[in-house]
DOLO-531960 format. One record per residue (C-alpha): x, y, z; residue number from 1. Coordinates in nm, 2 decimals. Layout:
# DOLO-531960
<site xx="X" yy="Y" zz="Z" titi="NUM"/>
...
This chain:
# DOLO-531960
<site xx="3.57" yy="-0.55" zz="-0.19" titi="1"/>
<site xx="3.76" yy="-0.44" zz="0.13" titi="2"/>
<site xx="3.80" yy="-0.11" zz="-0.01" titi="3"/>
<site xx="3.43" yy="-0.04" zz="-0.08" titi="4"/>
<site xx="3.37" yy="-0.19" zz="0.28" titi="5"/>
<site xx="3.57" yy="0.06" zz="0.39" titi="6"/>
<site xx="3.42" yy="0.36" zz="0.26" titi="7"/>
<site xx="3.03" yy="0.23" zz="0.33" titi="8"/>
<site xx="3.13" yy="0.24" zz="0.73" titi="9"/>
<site xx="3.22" yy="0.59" zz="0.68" titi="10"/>
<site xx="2.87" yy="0.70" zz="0.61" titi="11"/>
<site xx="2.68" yy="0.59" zz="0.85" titi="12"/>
<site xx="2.29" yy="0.71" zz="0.88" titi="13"/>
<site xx="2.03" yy="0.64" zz="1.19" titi="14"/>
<site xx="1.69" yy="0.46" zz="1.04" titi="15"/>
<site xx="1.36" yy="0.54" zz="1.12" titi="16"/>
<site xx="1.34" yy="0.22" zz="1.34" titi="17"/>
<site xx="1.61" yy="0.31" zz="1.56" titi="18"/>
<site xx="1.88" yy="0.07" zz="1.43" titi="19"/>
<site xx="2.15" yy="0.19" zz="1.27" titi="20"/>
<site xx="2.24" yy="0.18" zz="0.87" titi="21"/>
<site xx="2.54" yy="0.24" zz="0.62" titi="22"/>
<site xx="2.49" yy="0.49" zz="0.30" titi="23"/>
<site xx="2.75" yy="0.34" zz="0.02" titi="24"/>
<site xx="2.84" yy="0.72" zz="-0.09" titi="25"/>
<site xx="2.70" yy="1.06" zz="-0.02" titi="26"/>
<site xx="2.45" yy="1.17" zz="-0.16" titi="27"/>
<site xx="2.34" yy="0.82" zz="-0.25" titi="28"/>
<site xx="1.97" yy="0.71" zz="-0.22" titi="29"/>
<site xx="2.12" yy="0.37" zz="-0.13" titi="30"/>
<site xx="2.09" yy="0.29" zz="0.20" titi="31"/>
<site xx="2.19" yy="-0.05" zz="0.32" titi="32"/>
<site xx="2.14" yy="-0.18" zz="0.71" titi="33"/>
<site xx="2.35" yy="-0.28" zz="0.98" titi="34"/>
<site xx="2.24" yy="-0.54" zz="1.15" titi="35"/>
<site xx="2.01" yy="-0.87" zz="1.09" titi="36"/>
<site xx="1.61" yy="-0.90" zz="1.15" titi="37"/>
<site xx="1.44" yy="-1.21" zz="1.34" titi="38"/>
<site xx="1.24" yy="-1.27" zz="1.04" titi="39"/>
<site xx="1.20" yy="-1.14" zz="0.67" titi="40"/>
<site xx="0.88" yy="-1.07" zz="0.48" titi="41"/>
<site xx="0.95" yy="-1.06" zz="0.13" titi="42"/>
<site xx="0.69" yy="-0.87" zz="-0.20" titi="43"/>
<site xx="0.75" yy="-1.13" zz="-0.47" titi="44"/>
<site xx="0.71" yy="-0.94" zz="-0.85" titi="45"/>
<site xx="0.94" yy="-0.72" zz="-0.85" titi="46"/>
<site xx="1.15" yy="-0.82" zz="-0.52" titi="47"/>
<site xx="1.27" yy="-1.17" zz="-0.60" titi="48"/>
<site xx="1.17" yy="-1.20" zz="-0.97" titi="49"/>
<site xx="1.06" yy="-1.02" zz="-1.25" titi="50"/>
<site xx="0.84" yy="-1.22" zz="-1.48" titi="51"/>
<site xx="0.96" yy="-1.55" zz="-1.55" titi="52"/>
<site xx="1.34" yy="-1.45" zz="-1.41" titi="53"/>
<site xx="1.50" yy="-1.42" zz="-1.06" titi="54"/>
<site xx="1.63" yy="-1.06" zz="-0.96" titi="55"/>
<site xx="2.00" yy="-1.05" zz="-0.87" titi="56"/>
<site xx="2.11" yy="-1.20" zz="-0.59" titi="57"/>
<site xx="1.78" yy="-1.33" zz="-0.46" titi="58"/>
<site xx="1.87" yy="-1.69" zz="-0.42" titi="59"/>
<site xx="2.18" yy="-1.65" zz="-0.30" titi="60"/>
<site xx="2.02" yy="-1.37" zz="-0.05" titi="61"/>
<site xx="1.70" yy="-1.62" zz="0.07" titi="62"/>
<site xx="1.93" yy="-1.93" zz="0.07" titi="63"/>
<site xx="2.14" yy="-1.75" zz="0.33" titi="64"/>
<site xx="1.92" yy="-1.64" zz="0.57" titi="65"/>
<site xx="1.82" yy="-1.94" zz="0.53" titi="66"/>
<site xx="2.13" yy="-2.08" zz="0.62" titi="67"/>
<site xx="2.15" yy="-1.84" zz="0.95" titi="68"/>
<site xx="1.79" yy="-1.98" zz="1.08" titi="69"/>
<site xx="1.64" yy="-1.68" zz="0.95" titi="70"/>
<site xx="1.22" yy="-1.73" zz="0.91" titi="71"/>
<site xx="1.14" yy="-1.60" zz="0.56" titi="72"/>
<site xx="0.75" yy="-1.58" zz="0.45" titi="73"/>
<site xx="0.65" yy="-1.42" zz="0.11" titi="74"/>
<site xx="0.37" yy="-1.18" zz="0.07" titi="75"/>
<site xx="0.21" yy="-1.08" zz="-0.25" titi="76"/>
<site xx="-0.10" yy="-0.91" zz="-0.37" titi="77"/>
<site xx="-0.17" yy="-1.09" zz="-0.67" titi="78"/>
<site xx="-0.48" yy="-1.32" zz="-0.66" titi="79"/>
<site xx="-0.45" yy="-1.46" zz="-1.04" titi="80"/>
<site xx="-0.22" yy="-1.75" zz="-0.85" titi="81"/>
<site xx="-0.26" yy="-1.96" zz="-0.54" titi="82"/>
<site xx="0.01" yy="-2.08" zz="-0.28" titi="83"/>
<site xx="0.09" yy="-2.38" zz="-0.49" titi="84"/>
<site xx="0.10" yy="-2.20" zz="-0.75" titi="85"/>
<site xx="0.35" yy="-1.97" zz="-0.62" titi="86"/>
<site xx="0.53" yy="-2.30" zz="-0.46" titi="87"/>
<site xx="0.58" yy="-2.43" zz="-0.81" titi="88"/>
<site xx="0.74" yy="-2.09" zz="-0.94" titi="89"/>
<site xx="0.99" yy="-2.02" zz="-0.65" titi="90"/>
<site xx="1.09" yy="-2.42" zz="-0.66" titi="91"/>
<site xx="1.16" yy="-2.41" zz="-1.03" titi="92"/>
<site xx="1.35" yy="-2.02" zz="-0.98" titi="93"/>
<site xx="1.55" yy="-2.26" zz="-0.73" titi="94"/>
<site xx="1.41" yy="-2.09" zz="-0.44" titi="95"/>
<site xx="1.23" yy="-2.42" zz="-0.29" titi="96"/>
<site xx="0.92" yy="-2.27" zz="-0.08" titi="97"/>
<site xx="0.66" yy="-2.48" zz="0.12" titi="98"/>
<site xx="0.26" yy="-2.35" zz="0.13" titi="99"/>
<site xx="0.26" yy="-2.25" zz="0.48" titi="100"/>
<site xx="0.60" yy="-1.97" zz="0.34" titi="101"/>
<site xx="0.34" yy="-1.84" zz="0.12" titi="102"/>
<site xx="0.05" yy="-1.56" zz="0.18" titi="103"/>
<site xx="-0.11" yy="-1.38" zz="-0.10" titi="104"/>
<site xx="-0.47" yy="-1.23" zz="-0.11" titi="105"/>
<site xx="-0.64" yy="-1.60" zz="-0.21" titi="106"/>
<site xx="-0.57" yy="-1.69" zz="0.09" titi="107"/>
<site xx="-0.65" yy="-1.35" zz="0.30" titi="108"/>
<site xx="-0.95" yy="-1.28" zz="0.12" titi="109"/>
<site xx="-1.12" yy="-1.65" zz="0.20" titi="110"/>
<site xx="-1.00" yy="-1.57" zz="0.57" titi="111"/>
<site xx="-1.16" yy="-1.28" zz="0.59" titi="112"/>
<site xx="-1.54" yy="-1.41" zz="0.47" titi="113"/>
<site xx="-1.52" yy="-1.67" zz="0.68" titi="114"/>
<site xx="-1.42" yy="-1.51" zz="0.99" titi="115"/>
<site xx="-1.64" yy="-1.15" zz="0.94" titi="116"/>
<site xx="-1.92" yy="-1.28" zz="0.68" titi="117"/>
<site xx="-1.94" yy="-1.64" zz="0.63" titi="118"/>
<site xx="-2.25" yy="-1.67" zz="0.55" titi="119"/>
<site xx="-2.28" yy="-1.39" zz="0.27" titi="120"/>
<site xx="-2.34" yy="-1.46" zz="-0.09" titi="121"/>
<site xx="-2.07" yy="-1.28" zz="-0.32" titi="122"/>
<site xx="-1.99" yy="-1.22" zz="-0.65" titi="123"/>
<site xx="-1.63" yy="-1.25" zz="-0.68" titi="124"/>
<site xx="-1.51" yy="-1.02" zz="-1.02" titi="125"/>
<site xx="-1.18" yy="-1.25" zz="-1.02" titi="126"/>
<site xx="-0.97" yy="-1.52" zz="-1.16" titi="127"/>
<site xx="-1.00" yy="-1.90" zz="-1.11" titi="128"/>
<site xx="-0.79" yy="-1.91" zz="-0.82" titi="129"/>
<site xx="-1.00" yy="-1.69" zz="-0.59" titi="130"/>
<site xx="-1.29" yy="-1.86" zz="-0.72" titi="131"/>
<site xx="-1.17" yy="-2.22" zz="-0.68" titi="132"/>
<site xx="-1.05" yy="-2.11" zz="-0.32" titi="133"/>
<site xx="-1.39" yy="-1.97" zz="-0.24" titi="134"/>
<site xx="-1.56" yy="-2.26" zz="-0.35" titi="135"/>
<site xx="-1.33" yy="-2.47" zz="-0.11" titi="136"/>
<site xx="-1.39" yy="-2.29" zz="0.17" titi="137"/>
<site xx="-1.76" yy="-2.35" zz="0.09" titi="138"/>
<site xx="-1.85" yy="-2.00" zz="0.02" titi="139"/>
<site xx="-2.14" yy="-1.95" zz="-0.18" titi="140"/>
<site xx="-2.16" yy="-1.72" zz="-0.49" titi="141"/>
<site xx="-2.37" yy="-1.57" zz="-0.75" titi="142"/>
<site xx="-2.39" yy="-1.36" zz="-1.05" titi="143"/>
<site xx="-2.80" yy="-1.29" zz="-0.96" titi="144"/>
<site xx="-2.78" yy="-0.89" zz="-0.84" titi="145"/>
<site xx="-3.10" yy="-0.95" zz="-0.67" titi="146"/>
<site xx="-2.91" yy="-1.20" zz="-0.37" titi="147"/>
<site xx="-2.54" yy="-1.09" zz="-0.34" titi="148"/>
<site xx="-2.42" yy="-0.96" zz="-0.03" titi="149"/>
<site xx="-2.08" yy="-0.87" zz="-0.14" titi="150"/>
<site xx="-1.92" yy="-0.78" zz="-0.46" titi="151"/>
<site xx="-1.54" yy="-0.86" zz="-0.48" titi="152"/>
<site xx="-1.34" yy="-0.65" zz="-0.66" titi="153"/>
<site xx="-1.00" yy="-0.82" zz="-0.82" titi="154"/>
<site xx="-0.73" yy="-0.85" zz="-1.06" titi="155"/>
<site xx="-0.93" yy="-1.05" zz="-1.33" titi="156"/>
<site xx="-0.82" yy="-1.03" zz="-1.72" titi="157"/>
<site xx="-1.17" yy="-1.14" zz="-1.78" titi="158"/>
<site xx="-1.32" yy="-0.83" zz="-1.68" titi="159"/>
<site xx="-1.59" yy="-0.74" zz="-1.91" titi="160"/>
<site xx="-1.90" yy="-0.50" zz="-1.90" titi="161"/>
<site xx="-2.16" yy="-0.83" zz="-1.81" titi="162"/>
<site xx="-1.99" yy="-0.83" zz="-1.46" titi="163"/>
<site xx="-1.99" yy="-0.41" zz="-1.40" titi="164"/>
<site xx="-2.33" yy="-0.47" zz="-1.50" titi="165"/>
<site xx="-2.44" yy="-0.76" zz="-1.22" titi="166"/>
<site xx="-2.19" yy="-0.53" zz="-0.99" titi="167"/>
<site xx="-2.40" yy="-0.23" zz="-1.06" titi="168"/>
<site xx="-2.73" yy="-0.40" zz="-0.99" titi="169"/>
<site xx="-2.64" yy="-0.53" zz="-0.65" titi="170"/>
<site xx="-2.46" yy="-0.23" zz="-0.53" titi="171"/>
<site xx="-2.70" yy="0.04" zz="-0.69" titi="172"/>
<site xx="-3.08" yy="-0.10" zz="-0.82" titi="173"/>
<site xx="-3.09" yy="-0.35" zz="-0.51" titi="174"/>
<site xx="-2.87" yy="-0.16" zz="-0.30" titi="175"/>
<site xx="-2.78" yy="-0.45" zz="-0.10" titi="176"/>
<site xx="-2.40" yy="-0.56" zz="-0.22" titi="177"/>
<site xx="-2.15" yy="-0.40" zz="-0.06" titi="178"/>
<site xx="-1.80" yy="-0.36" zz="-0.22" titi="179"/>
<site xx="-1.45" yy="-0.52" zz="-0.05" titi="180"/>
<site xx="-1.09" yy="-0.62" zz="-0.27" titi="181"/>
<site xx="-0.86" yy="-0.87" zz="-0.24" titi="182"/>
<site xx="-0.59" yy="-0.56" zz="-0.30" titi="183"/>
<site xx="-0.58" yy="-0.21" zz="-0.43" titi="184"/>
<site xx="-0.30" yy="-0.21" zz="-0.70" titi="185"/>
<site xx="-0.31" yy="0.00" zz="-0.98" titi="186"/>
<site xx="-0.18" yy="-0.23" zz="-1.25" titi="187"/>
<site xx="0.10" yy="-0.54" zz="-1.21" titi="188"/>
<site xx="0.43" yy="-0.50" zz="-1.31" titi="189"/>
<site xx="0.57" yy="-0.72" zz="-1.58" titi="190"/>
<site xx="0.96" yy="-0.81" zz="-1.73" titi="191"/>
<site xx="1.07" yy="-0.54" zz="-2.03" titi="192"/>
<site xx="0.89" yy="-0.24" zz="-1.82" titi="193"/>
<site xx="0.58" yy="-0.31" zz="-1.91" titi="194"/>
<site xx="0.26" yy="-0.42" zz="-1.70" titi="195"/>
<site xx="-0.13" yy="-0.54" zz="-1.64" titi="196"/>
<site xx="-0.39" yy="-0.32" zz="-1.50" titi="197"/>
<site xx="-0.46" yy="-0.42" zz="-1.14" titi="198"/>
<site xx="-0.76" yy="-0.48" zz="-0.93" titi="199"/>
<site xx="-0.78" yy="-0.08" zz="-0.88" titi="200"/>
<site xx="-0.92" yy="-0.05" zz="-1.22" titi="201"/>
<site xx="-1.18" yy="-0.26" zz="-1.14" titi="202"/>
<site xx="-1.25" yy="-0.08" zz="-0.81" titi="203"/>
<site xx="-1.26" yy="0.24" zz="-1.01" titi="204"/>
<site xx="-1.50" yy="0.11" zz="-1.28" titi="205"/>
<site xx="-1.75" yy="-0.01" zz="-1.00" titi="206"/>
<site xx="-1.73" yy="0.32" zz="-0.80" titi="207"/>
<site xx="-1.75" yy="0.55" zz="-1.06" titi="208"/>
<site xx="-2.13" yy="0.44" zz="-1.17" titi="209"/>
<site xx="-2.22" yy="0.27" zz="-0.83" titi="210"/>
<site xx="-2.05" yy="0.60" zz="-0.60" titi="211"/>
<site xx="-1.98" yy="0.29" zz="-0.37" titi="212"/>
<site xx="-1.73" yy="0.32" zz="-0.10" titi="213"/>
<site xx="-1.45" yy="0.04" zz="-0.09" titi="214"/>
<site xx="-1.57" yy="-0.10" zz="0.24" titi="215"/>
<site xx="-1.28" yy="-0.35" zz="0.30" titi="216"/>
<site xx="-0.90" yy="-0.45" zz="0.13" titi="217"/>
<site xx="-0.74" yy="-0.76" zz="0.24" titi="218"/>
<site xx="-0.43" yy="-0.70" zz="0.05" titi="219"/>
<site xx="-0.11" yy="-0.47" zz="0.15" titi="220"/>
<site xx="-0.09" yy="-0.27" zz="0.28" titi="221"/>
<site xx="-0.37" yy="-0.39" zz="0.54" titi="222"/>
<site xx="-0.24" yy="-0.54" zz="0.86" titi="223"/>
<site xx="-0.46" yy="-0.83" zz="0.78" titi="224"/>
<site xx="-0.19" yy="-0.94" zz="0.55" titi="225"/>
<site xx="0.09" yy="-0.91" zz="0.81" titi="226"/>
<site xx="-0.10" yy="-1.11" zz="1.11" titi="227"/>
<site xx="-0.09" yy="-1.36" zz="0.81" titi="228"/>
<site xx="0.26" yy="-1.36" zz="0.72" titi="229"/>
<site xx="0.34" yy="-1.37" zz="1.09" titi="230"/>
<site xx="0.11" yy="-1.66" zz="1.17" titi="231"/>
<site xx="0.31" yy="-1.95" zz="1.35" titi="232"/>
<site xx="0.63" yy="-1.75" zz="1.41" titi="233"/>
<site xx="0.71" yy="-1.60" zz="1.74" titi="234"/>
<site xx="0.83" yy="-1.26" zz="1.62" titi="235"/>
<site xx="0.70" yy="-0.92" zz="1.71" titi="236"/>
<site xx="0.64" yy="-0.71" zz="1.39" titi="237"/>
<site xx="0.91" yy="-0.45" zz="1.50" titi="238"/>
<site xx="1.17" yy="-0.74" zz="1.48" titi="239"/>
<site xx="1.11" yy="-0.78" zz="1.16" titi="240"/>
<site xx="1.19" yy="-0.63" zz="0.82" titi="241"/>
<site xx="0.94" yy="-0.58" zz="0.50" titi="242"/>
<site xx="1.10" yy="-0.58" zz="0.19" titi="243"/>
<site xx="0.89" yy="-0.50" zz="-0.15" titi="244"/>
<site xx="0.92" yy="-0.26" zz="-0.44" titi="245"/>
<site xx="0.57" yy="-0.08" zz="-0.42" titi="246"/>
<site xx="0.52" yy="0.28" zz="-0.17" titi="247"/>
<site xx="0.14" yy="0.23" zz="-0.18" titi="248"/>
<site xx="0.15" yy="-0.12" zz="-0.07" titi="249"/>
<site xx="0.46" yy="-0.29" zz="0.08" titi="250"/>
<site xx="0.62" yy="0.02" zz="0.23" titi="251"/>
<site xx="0.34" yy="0.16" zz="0.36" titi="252"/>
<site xx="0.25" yy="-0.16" zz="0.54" titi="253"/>
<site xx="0.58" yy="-0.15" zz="0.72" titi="254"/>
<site xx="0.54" yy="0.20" zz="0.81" titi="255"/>
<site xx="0.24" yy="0.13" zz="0.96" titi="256"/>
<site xx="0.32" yy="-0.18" zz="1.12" titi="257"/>
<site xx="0.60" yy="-0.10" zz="1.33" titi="258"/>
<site xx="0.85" yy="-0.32" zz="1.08" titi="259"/>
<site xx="1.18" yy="-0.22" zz="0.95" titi="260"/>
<site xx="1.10" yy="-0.09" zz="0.58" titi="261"/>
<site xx="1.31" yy="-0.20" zz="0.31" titi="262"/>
<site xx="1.26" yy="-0.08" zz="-0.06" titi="263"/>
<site xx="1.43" yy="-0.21" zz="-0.34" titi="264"/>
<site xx="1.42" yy="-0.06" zz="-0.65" titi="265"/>
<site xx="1.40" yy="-0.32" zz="-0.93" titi="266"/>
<site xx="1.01" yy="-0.33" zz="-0.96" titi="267"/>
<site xx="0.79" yy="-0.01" zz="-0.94" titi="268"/>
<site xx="0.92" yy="0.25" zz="-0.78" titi="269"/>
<site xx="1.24" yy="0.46" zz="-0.90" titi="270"/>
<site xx="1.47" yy="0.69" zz="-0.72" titi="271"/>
<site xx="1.27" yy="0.99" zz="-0.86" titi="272"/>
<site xx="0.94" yy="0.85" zz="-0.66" titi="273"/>
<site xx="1.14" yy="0.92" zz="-0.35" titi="274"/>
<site xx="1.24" yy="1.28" zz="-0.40" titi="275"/>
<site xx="1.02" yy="1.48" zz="-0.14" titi="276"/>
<site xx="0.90" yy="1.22" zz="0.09" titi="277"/>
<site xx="0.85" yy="1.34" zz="0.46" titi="278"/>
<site xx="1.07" yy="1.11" zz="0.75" titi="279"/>
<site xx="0.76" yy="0.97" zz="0.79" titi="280"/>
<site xx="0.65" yy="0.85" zz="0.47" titi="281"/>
<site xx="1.02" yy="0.75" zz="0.36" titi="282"/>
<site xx="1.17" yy="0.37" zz="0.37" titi="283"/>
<site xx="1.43" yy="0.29" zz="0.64" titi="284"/>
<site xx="1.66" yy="0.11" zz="0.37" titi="285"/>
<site xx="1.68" yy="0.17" zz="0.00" titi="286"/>
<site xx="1.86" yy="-0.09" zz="-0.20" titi="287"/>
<site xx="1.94" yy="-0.12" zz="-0.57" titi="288"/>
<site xx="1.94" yy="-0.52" zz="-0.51" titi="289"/>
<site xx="1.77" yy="-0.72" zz="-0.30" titi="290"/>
<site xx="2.08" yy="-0.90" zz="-0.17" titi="291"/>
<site xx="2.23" yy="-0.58" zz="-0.03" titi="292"/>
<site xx="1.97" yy="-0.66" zz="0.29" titi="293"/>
<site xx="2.24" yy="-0.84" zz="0.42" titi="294"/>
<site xx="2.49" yy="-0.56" zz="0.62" titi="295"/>
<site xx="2.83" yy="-0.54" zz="0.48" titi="296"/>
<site xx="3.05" yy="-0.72" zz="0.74" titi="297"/>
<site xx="2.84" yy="-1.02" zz="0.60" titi="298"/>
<site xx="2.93" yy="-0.95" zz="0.25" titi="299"/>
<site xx="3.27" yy="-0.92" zz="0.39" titi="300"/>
<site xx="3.28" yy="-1.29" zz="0.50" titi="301"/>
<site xx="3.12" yy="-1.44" zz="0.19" titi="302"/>
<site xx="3.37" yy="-1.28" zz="-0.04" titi="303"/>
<site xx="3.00" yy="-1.12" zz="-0.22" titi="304"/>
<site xx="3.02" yy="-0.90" zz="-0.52" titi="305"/>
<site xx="2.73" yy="-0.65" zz="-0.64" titi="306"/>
<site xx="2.89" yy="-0.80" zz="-0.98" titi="307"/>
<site xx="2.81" yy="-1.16" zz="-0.92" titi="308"/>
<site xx="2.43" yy="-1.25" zz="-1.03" titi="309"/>
């Protein structure tokens, strides 16, 4: 371990951010950082598990920053669960989470109607959560074209041509409805490289026979999301580092933002996807597991391996 300690200080690289980082071996696309963040803002599928499994050394990675008094919130754009749904998951992974750890776009998309529109009438093309969540919040909905303020795109495996239909009608006969999503993924990822079509397709459907424009997206990589991770913590954005495995969505939040950018390349995104980028477009940190966040001389102390799980 020494050895390859060794030859990682020897390649040193300056980040985007200012701050300092270490490339493992030339030519490498790995590039780990330096130095520790006042708080960490983690993607979920496809950053800390895949499916129904952890990724390597996520719980040893979150349990200690943890242990160094490190916040850590999770962000992700999937609506088909709510926060204790997503407590439930990360407890049983052995990654114990409270609600309040939690934002996904459930939770951003109620915000938002309540604090811009709370007394439209939507139709929400969605999954139980974001319904049950809207109902909570005392929302009301309809599936009448004739009344609906706002149609809500989402991710919802129920899609069917009933619900382009009331869509269509409120957005294009009344033209009244206007169209917002909870995020704008093209499809999710899923264990054994495969995946689900996303709430893009459904944004796609409903544009390409209404010619709507997509009026609002509380989901990555919209700030909206990040004012909600860093709700209750006293941390600046640019003290803090965004990890995720999507360009469209988690990177280019950080980008964006201010935040260190960290990519890590067990979910979407490959080294090929990277060829070409402008500075600019490109992630501070590249890592080829999520536990190589932590810099080196900390690997050092733990006695860590990229071997161990």
């Amino acid at each position: 371990m020494k050895d390859k300690v060794k030859r990682e200080a020897s390649h040193t690289v300056v980040s985007r951010t200012g701050g300092s980082a270490v490339r493992p071996l030339p030519g490498s696309p790995v590039v780990v950082p330096t130095r520790l963040y006042e708080a960490y803002i983690f993607d979920l599928d496809g950053t800390i598990y895949l499916g129904p499994d952890l990724l390597p050394g996520a719980k040893r990675l979150i349990d200690e920053l943890r242990a160094r008094d490190k916040p850590v919130r999770f962000l992700s754009n999937n609506p088909t669960r709510d926060r204790d749904m997503y407590v439930s998951k990360l407890t049983k992974l052995g990654i114990p989470a409270r609600v309040e750890d939690i934002v996904n776009t459930v939770v951003t998309m109620t915000r938002w109607l309540l604090a811009n529109h709370p007394d439209a009438v939507v139709f929400p093309i969605a999954e139980q959560p974001l319904i049950r969540a809207l109902d909570e919040a005392g929302i009301r909905m309809s599936d009448n074209p004739a009344e609906i303020d706002i149609v809500i795109a989402s991710y919802d495996r129920g899609f069917e041509y009933r619900k382009l239909q009331i869509a269509f009608d409120a957005i294009w006969y009344y033209k009244r409805a206007r169209l917002v999503a909870t995020n704008p993924d093209p499809y999710c990822p899923m264990d054994g490289g495969r995946g689900e079509p996303d709430a893009a397709a459904v944004i796609a459907a409903i544009q390409a026979c209404t010619g709507a424009k997509l009026e609002a997206n509380t989901g990555k990589p919209d700030p909206i999301m990040l004012r909600a991770a860093l709700e209750g913590l006293d941390v600046k954005a640019t003290d803090c580092a965004m990890v995720g495995d999507r360009m469209s969505t988690d990177i280019r939040m950080a980008l964006d933002t201010g935040m260190a950018s960290v990519l890590v390349l067990t979910g979407e995104t490959t080294v090929k996807d990277l060829e070409g980028l402008s500075p600019a477009d490109s992630p501070d940190f590249v890592l080829d597991r999520v536990d190589r966040l932590l810099p080196v001389r900390i690997w050092e102390e733990l006695g860590w391996s990229d071997r161990d799980p």
